[in-house]
N, C-alpha and C positions, 0 to 999 in steps of 0.2 A: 653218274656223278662227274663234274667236270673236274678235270687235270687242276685247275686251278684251287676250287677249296678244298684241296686233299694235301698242298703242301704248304709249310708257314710263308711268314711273308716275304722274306728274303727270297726262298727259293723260288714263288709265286714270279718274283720281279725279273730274274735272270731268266726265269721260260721264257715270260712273254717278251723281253726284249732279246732273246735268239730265233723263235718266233718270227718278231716281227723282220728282224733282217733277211734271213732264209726266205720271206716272198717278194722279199723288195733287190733282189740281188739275184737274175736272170741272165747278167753280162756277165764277161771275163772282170776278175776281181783282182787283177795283177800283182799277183803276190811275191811272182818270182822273178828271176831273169833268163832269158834266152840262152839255152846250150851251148852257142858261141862263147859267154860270157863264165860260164864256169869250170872253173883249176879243175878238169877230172883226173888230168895222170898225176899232178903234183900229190891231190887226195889222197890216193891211190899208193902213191910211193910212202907217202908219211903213213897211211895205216899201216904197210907192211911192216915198215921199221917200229912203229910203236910196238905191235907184235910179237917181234921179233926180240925186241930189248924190252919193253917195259910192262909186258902182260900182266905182273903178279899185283902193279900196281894200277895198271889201265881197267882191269877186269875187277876190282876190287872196289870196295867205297870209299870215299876220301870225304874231306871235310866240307862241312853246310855251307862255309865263306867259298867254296872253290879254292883250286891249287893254288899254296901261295906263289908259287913260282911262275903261274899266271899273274895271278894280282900284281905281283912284281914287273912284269912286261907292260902291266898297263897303266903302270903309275909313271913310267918311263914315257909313256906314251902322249899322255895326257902333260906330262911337265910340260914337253912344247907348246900346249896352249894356254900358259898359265898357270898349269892347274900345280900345287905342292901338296899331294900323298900321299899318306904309305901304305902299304899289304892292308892293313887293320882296318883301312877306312874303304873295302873295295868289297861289295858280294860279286863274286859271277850267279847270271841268274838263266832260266832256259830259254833266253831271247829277251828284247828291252820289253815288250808286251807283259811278259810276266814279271819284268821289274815294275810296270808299271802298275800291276796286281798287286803287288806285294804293299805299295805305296798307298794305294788304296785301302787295303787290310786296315795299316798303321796308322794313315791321316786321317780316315774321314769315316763322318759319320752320315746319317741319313740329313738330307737338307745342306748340308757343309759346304758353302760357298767354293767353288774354283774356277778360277781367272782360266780362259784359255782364250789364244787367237781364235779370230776369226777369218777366214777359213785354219783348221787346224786336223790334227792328224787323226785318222779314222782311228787306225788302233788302240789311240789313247782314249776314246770316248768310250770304243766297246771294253777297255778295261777297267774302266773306272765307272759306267752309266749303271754297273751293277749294285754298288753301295750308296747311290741315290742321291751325289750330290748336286747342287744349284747350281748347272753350268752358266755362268757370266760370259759371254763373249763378249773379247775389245774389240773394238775398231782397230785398225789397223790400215798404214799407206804404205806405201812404198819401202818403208823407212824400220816399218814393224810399230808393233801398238802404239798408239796415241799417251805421250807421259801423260797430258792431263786425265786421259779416259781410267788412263792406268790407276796414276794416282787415287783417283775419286773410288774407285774399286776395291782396293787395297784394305781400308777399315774393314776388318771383320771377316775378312779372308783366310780360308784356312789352307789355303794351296794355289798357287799361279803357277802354272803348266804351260811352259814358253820352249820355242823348238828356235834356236838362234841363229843356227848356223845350217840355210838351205834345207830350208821346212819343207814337210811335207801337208800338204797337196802345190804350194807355187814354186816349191825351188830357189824360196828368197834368203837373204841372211836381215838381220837387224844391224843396221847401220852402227858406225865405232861411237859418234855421239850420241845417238836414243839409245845404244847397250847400257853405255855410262849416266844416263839418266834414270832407265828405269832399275841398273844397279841400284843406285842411291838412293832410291825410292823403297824399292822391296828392303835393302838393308835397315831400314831405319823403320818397317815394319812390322807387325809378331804373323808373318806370311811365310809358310814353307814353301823356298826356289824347290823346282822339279824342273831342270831343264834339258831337253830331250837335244841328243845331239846323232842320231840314228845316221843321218845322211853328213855327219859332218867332215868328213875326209873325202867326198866327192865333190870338189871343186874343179871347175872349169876352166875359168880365165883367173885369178888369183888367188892366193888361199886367203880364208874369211879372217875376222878379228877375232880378238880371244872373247869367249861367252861371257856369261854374265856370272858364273858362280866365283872365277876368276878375278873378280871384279870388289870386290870385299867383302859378298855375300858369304857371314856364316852358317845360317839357318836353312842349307840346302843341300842338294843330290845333283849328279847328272849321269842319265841314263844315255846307253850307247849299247851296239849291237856288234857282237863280231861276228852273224849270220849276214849283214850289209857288207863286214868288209872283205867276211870271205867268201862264203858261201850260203845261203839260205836255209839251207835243209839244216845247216849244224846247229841253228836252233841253241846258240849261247850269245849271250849278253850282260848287261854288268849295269850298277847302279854303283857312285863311289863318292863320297860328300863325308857331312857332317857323323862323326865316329859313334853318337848314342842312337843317332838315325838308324846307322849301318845295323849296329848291334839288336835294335827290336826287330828290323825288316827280317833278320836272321832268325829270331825267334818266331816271328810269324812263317815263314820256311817251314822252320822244321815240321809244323803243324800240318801239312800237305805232302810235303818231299823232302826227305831227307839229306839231300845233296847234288850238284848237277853231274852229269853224265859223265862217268871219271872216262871211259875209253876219247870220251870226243874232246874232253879238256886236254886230255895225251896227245891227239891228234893236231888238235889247234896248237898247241905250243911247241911241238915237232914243228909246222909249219912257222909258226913265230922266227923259235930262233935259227933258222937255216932261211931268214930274211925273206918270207914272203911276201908280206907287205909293201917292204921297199921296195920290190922287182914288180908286184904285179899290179902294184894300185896308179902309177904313171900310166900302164899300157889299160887300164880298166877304166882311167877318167876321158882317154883319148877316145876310147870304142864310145862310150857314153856323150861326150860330146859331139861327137861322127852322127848319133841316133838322133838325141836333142835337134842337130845345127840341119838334120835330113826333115825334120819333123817341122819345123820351122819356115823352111823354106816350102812344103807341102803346102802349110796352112796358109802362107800366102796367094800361092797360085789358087787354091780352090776356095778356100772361106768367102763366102760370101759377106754382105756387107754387113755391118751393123753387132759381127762378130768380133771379138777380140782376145789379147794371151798374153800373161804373162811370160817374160823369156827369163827362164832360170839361169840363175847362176850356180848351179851346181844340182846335187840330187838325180831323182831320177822319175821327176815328174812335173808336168805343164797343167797350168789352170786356165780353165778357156770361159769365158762369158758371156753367153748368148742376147739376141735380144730379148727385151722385154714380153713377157709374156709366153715367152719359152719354157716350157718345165722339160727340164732334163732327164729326168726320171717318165716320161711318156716318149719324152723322145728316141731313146736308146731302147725301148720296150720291145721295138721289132727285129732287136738284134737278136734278142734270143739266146742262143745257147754259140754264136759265133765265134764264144773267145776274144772280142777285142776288150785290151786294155783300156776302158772305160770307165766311169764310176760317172753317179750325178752328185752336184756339188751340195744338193740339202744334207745329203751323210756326214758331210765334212764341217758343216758349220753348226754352232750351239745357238745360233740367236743371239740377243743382244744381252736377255738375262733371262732363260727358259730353266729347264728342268732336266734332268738325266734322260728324258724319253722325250725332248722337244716337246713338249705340249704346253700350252699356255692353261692352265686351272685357278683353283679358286687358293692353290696353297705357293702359286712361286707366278711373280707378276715380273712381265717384260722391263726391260732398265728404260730409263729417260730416252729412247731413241723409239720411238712407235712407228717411223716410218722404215724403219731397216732394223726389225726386232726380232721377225720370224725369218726361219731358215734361208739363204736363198735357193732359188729352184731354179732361175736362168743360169746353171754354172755347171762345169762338169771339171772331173778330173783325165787327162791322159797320162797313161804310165809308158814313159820310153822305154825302160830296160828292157822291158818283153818281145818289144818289135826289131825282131832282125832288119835291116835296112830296107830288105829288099819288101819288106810287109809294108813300110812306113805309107809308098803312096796309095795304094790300096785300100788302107784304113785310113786316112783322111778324106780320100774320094767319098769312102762310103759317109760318113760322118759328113761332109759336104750333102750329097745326097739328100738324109735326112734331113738336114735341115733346109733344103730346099723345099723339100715337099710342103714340112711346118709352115714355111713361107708362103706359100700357096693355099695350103689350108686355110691360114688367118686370112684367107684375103674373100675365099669363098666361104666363110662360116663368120657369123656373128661373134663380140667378142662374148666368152662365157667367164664367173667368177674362178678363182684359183683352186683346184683340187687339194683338199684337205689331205695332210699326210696321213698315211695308213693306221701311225703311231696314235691318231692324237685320242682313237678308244682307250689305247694300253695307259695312257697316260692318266689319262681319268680312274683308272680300274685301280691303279699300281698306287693311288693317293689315298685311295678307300682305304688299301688293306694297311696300310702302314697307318690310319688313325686304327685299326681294330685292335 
C-alpha cells in the first residue's frame, strides 16, 4: 500500500512536497556562513556566564511569548525603523521560518490567495506551500512590485508576503516611493502585511528606508531572525505587529511547543546587553561586502555573454540570469554533492498566479501574464556568506564552466521543448485529495 493513501490529506501534502525537494536539491543549499564569520569565543563566554548566574532560570521554562526582557530589546531595536511597540505585541519564535509557520497555521486556509515577489524567499514558500495556498506572484523591477500589478491583486487577498529591506534571493530593497505606495494600497485593504525583514540589518552602502508596516499599515507582522544577526545555529526569531495577531500566533504555539529555548534566549540576551550587535554588525557588513564586492568582480572576468546579475545592496545573496533557454536546475546537476552555494532560480519563484506546488491545474489558473507565468528556470541563486574569499574565484570559474559547456551544447544539439518541473505530478495528485 502506498505512503500516500494511508495518511489524510494534509499530511499527504507535506510528504509529497518534502519529497519532492529532497530530489531536486543535489547542491550546497547555503544555509549558513563561513567559520570566519561566526562569534565562537564571544558564544562561548556568554554561555559560561549564563551558567554561571542564571542557570535556575536558563535551564527552566519560561513564557510561550519568549523573555520579556528580550522583547523589550527588540522593540528598542525596531523603534529606529519606525517601528512603535511593546513587549505584548512581540513572539520570539525558533527562527523567522517558524514565524512563518505560525503565520500560516493563523492565516490561511487551503486555496487562500498570497501576494509574494517574484523572485522571493525560498524559506517562505516551503513554510507556507504546506497549508495550500494560491501563491500570486508580482512582477516586480528594480524598484520592487509593480503598484498597479500589486494593486489589481490585492481584492481578495488574504496575505501579501513582501521582504522590503534587501530580499532574498537579489539583495534588493523596495524604493522609499513604491514603499509608500504599496503602504497605502495594502492599508486601505482587508490584506494581512507579513513583512519579512530577515537580512534587514545587512546593509552595504546605506542603510534601507523604514519598511512598510512602519508606514501606517495596521493589519500586519514583521518577521526577523536573530539567527541572521547572530549566529544561525541559534535558531531564534520573532514576529511583532498587530497585538490580536500576536496573541492567536501564541495560541497556535502552544499547540506544538510550548516555548522557545529558555538557555539560548539567556544566551542571546547576555550577548544583547554587553552590546554585541553594535560592535559586531559594522565589522560583519564589511566581511560581507569584501565577499559580495570579490564575487562581483569574479562574475565579470569570467561570465560569459549573454549572462547577467543583480548587484545587492545588502543581504547575503546575488541573483544571476542566464540566457534563454538555460535551465538552471540541469545545469548545476553535475555539481553534485561539491557544496557550492548555489540554488536554481525556479525554487524561488511562484509563477505569475500558480499554486503551493507550482503546477498549472484545472483548480488555480495563471494570472493575465501567459508569457512570464511559469517559474523561471534561466536563473539561479548565489549565496556569498558561505564562500570564504579565497573560494570566491574557484566557484565562479566553475559556474563559468558550466555554462560554457551549455553553450556549446545548444549549438551542437537541436533546440528541444522546456523540461517539465518534477512537482507538476505532485501537483495534480495534491488537488485530487483535497476534493476527497
Amino acid at each position: 500500500m502506498s505512503l500516500y493513501t494511508t495518511l489524510p490529506p494534509m499530511a499527504q501534502r507535506a510528504a509529497l512536497f518534502e519529497a519532492g525537494e529532497s530530489r531536486e536539491f543535489p547542491f550546497g543549499s547555503d544555509e549558513g556562513r563561513d567559520l570566519e564569520l561566526l562569534p565562537v569565543a564571544a558564544v562561548g563566554r556568554a554561555m559560561r556566564r549564563v551558567l554561571a548566574r542564571r542557570a535556575p532560570q536558563a535551564l527552566q521554562h519560561g513564557p510561550c511569548e519568549g523573555l520579556e526582557p528580550l522583547r523589550e530589546w527588540l522593540c528598542a531595536h525596531l523603534r529606529a525603523q519606525g517601528l512603535r511597540l511593546e513587549p505584548s505585541q512581540v513572539l520570539i519564535s525558533s527562527g523567522s521560518r517558524h514565524a512563518l509557520d505560525l503565520l500560516g497555521k493563523v492565516l490561511l486556509d487551503a486555496a487562500s490567495p498570497v501576494l509574494v515577489q517574484r523572485p522571493t524567499r525560498l524559506g517562505a514558500l516551503r513554510a507556507l506551500r504546506p497549508y495550500g495556498p494560491r501563491l500570486v506572484g508580482l512582477r516586480c523591477d528594480g524598484e520592487g512590485p509593480e503598484p498597479e500589478a500589486f494593486g489589481n491583486a490585492l481584492p481578495g487577498a488574504r496575505m501579501a508576503y513582501l521582504q522590503s529591506r534587501f530580499d532574498d534571493p537579489t539583495g534588493r530593497s523596495i524604493a522609499e516611493a513604491r514603499a509608500r505606495e504599496l503602504a497605502r494600497r495594502i492599508a486601505a485593504s482587508q490584506c494581512w502585511l507579513v513583512e519579512d525583514q530577515t537580512y534587514g540589518d545587512f546593509w552595504f552602502d546605506t542603510p534601507p528606508a523604514p519598511g512598510l508596516l512602519a508606514r501606517g499599515v495596521e493589519h500586519g507582522v514583521v518577521v526577523g531572525s536573530f539567527s541572521a544577526l547572530v549566529f544561525p545555529g541559534l535558531r531564534l526569531g520573532w514576529v511583532a505587529g498587530h497585538p490580536r495577531l500576536i496573541a492567536r500566533l501564541a495560541q497556535a504555539r502552544r499547540a506544538a511547543e510550548p516555548q522557545p529555548c529558555s538557555l539560548s534566549q539567556w544566551v542571546l540576551l547576555h550577548l544583547l546587553r554587553e552590546g554585541f550587535v553594535e560592535r559586531q554588525l559594522p565589522g560583519l557588513r564589511m566581511r560581507l561586502r569584501e565577499r559580495r564586492d570579490a564575487v562581483l568582480d569574479a562574475l565579470q572576468r569570467h561570465m560569459p555573454e549573454g549572462v547577467s546579475w543583480v548587484r545587492p545592496q545588502g543581504g547575503v545573496h546575488l541573483w544571476l540570469s542566464l540566457p534563454q533557454g538555460v535551465d538552471a536546475a540541469e545545469l548545476l546537476a553535475p555539481l553534485g554533492k561539491e557544496g557550492l552555494p548555489l540554488l536554481p532560480g525556479q525554487f524561488f519563484d511562484a509563477g505569475a498566479g500558480g499554486c503551493a506546488s507550482f503546477g498549472d491545474c484545472s483548480q488555480c489558473r495563471f494570472a493575465d501574464d501567459p508569457e512570464g507565468a511559469a517559474p523561471v528556470r534561466n536563473a539561479l541563486r548565489l549565496g556569498f556568506a558561505s564562500l570564504p574569499l579565497r573560494a570566491v574565484e574557484p566557484c565562479v570559474a566553475r559556474l563559468a564552466g558550466l555554462l560554457g559547456g551549455a553553450a556549446r551544447a545548444s549549438i551542437r544539439s537541436p533546440a528541444r521543448p522546456a523540461r517539465e518541473p518534477a512537482r507538476q505530478l505532485a501537483a495534480v495528485r495534491l488537488h485530487r485529495l483535497s476534493q476527497a
